[in-house]
Each structure stands twice: as C-alpha cells, then as structure tokens.
C-alpha positions as CSV (number, residue, x, y, z in Angstrom):
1,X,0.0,0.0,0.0
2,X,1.2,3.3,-0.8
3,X,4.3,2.1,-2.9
4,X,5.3,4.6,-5.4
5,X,7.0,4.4,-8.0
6,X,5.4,0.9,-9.1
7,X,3.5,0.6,-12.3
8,X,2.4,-3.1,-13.0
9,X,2.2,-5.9,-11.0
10,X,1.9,-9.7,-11.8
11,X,1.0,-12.0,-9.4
12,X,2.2,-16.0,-9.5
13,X,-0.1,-18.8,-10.0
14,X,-1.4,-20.3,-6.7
15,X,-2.1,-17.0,-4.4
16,X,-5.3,-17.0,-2.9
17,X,-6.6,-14.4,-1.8
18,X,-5.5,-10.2,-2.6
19,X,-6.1,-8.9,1.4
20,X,-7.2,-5.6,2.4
21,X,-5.8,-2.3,1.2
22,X,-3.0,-5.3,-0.6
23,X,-2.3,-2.1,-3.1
24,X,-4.4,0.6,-1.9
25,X,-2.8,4.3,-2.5
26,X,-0.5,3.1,-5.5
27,X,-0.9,5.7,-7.5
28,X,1.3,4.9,-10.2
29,X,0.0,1.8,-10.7
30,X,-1.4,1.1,-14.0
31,X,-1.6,-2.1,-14.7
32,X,-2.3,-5.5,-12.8
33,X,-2.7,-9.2,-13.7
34,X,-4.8,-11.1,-11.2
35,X,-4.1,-15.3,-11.6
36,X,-7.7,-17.5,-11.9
37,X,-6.5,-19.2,-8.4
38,X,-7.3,-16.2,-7.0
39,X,-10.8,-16.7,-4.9
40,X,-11.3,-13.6,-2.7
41,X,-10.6,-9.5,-3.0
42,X,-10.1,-7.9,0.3
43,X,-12.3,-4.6,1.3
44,X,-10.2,-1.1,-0.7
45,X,-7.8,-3.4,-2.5
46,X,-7.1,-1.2,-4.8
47,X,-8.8,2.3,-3.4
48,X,-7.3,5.3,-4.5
49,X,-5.3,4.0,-7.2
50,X,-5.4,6.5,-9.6
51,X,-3.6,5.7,-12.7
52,X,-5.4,1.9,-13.1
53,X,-6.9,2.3,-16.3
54,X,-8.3,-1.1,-16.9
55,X,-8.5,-4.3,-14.6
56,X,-10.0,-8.0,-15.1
57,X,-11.6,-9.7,-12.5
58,X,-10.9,-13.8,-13.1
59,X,-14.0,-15.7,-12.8
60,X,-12.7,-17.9,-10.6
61,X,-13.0,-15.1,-7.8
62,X,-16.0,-15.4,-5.5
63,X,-16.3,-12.2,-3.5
64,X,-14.9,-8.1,-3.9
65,X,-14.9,-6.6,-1.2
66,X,-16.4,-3.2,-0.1
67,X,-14.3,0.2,-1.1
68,X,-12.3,-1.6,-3.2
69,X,-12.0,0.4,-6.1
70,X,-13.3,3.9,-4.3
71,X,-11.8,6.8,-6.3
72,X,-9.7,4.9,-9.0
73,X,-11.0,7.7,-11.2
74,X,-8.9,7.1,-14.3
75,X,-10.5,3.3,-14.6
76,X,-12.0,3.0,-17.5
77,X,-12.9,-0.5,-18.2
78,X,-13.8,-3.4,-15.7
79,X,-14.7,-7.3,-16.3
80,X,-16.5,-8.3,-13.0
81,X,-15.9,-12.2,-12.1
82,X,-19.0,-14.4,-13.2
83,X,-18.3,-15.5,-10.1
84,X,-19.6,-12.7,-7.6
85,X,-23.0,-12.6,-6.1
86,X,-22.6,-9.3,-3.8
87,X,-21.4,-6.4,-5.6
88,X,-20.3,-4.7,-1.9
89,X,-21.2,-1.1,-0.7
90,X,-18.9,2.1,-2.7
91,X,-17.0,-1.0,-5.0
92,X,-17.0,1.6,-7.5
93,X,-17.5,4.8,-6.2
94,X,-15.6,8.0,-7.7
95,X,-15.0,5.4,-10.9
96,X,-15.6,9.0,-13.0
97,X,-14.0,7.6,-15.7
98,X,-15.6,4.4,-16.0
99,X,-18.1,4.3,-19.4
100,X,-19.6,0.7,-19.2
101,X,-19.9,-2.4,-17.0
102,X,-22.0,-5.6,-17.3
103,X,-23.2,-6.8,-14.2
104,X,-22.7,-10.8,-14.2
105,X,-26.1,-13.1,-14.2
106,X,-26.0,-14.3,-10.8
107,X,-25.3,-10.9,-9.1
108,X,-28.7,-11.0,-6.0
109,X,-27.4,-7.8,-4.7
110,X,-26.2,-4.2,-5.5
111,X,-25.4,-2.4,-1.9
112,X,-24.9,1.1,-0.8
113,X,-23.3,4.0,-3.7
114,X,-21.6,0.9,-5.3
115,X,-21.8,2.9,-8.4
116,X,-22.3,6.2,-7.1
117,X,-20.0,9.1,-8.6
118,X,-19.6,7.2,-11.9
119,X,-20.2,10.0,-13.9
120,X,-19.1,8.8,-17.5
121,X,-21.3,5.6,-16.9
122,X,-24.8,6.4,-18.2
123,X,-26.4,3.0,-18.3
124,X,-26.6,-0.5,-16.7
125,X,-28.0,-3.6,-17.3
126,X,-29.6,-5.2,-14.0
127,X,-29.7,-9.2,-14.3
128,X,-32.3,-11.3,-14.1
129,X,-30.5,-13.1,-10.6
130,X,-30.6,-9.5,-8.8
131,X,-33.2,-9.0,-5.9
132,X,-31.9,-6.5,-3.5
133,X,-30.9,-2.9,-4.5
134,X,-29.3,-0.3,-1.3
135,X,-29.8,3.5,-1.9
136,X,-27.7,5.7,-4.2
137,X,-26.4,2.5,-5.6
138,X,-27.4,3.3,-9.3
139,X,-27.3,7.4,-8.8
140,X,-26.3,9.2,-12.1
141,X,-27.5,7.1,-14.4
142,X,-29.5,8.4,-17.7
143,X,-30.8,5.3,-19.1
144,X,-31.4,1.8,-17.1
145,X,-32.4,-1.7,-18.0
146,X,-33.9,-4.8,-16.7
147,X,-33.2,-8.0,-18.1
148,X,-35.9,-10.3,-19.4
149,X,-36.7,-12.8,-16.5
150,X,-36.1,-10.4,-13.2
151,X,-39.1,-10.8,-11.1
152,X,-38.2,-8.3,-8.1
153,X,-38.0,-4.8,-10.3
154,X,-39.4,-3.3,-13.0
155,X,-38.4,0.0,-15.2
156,X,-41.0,2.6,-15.6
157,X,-40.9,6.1,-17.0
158,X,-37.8,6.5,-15.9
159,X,-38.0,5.2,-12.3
160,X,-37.0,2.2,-10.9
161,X,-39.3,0.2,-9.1
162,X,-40.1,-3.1,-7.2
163,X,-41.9,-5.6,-9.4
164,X,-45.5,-4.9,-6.9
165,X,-44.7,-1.3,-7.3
166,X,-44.4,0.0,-3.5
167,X,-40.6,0.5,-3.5
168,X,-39.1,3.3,-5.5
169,X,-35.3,2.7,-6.4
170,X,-34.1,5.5,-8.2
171,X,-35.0,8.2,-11.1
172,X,-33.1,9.2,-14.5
173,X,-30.8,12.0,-13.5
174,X,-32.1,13.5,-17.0
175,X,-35.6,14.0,-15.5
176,X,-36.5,17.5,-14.8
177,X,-40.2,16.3,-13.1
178,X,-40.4,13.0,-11.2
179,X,-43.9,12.0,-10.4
180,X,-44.0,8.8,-8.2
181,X,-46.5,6.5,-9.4
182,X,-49.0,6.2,-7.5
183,X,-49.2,2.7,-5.2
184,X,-45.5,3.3,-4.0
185,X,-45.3,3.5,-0.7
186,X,-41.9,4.1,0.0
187,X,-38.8,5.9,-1.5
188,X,-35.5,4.0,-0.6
189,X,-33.2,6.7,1.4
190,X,-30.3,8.8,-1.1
191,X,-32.1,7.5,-4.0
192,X,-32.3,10.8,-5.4
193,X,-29.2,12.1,-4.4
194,X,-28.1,14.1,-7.3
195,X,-30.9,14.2,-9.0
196,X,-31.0,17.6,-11.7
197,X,-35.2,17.0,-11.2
198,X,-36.8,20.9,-10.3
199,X,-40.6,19.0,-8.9
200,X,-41.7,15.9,-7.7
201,X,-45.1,14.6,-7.2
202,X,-45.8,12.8,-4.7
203,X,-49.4,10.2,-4.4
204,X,-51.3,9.5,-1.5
205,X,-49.6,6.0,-1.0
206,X,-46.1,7.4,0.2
207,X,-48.0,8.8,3.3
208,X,-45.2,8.7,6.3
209,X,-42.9,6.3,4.9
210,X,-40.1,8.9,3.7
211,X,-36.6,8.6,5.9
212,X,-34.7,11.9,6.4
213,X,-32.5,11.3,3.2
214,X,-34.5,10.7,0.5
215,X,-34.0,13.6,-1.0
216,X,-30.3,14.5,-0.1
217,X,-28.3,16.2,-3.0
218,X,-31.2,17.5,-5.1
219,X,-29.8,20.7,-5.0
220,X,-32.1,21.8,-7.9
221,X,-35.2,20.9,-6.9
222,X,-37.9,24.1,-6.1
223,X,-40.9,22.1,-6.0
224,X,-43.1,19.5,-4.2
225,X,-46.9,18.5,-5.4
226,X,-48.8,16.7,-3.0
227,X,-52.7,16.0,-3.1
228,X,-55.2,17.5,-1.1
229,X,-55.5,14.9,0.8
C-alpha cells in the first residue's frame, strides 16, 4: 500500500486471496494481472489508485470486497468475475472515468453507492438473478435496463421500481419532473441524491414512509406537489 513508484504488478499462480488495502494508495499503478486461483478480494484493495486504467476480474474469484475500487477515477474499463453474487457497498464509487460495465447473471445484490459518482457511466444492465438494491447504488444514471426474467423490479418512465410497485429505487438524473406512481409506498433513502429533477409529485400511497435522506443532494429541486388529501 502506498508504494510509489510501481506501475504493474503480476502476481504467481497459486495465491489466494488479494487482502485488504494489498495495493491501496499506489498511485502509479497502471496495470495488474490477477491469476484465476485467485478466490477472494479484500475490502479497498485497490482504493485510490489513480492511474489503473483497466482491470480483469478472473471468474474464478467469488467475492470483492467493499471500497475496493473507491476513487480509482482514471478506470475505464472493468470485467466483473462471473463468479460474484454481492457487488459490496462504494465497490466503484468515484469510478468518473468508468463508461460501461455488465453486471454478471448471478449478481442478487447491489449495496450502498456501489456505483455512485460514476459520472461517465450512463447505463446498466440489471440481471435477471438481482433481488436487493441499497440507496444511491445506481445514482447518475441516464438510461437503465432490466433484463428479461427479473421478477423483483421493473423500469417505468424513468424510475426504478419493485416488481408490486411499493418501492421506488431510483429516477433518471435526466428527468427534470419525477412524479412517483401512485401505489409506492416508500422511497428508498439517497435514492435521489443528485438528481437535476426541479418538482416531484408525490401520491397519496407514500404517506409517512419517507426517511430523512430521501431527497439529499437534489440541489435543484424548487418544488413539491402533494394531493389534497
């Protein structure tokens, strides 16, 4: 951690497991070649590398974890194991650099700002396997899909949903007016953090189930519509 100057790295056949903050803070590191006996990533692994351009993930590695690639913002290209099932809290936060990832089939969860920050990445793909979503963990986006087969969200109007419609994910950053469809009931906490959206309307069915931070960072937002009742 914090080596400098060291600009590639290949690691030997038969390690493991890559432990916590292993190369965290290199900054001239650009390069890194990650052997497929390589099961498990340790939390900020690579956090705050700042030259990495590109990385690949062998499939043959199980679990990332959190932080690990917080504020590598030159990345610009990342293959994700087929492996992973968890893609762990800030994994890719501050990536500003990053334009594209594919999120494996077999990814159930997506947790907290993992892509928050990401502001050269304007679309996703969420898999059929996925079933849990944490706030702010698609912010930024300007388009979103959902692939064929995903029974615990759907995509409408530019807001992502739950599949029975009572949970509201996120919103496009590129909409100027969000009006939550009416039936949600509640609006998952930082979901619009960032969000360039100047009104919301909100239905009936939110009634008291807000938390104090779902509408953090919408620092352009002027108006609220509520029913009368």
């Amino acid at each position: 951690s914090g080596i400098t100057p060291l600009s590639s790295i290949v690691l030997p056949k038969g390690i493991t497991t890559i432990g916590d903050d292993a190369f965290s803070y290199n900054t001239s590191l650009t390069s890194i070649k990650i052997p497929n006996t390589v099961t498990t990533i340790g939390k900020r692994a690579f956090r705050g590398c700042t030259n990495l351009t590109s990385i690949e993930i062998p499939d043959s590695v199980t679990y990332i974890g959190e932080h690990c690639f917080y504020d590598c913002n030159k990345l610009q290209k990342i293959k994700l194991s087929k492996k992973i099932q968890t893609i762990n809290p800030y994994l890719l936060y501050g990536c500003s650099s990053l334009t594209e990832i594919k999120i494996p089939e077999g990814v159930k969860s997506i947790g907290y700002a993992a892509f928050s920050s990401c502001s050269k990445l304007t679309t996703i793909t969420l898999p059929a396997s996925l079933t849990s979503l944490s706030g702010a963990a698609l912010n930024g986006l300007s388009r979103l899909t959902v692939a064929d087969g995903n029974n615990s969200f759907k995509f409408e109007n530019g807001i992502l949903l739950s599949k029975d419609g009572k949970t509201m994910y996120m919103a496009l950053l590129t909409l100027t007016e969000i009006n939550v469809p009416n039936g949600v009931v509640s609006i998952v906490g930082d979901t619009l953090s960032g969000s360039s959206a100047t009104k919301i309307i909100l239905p009936d069915t939110v009634s008291s189930n807000l938390s104090g931070t779902v509408f953090n960072g919408m620092n352009k937002w002027s108006t609220i519509e509520l029913s009368s009742t």
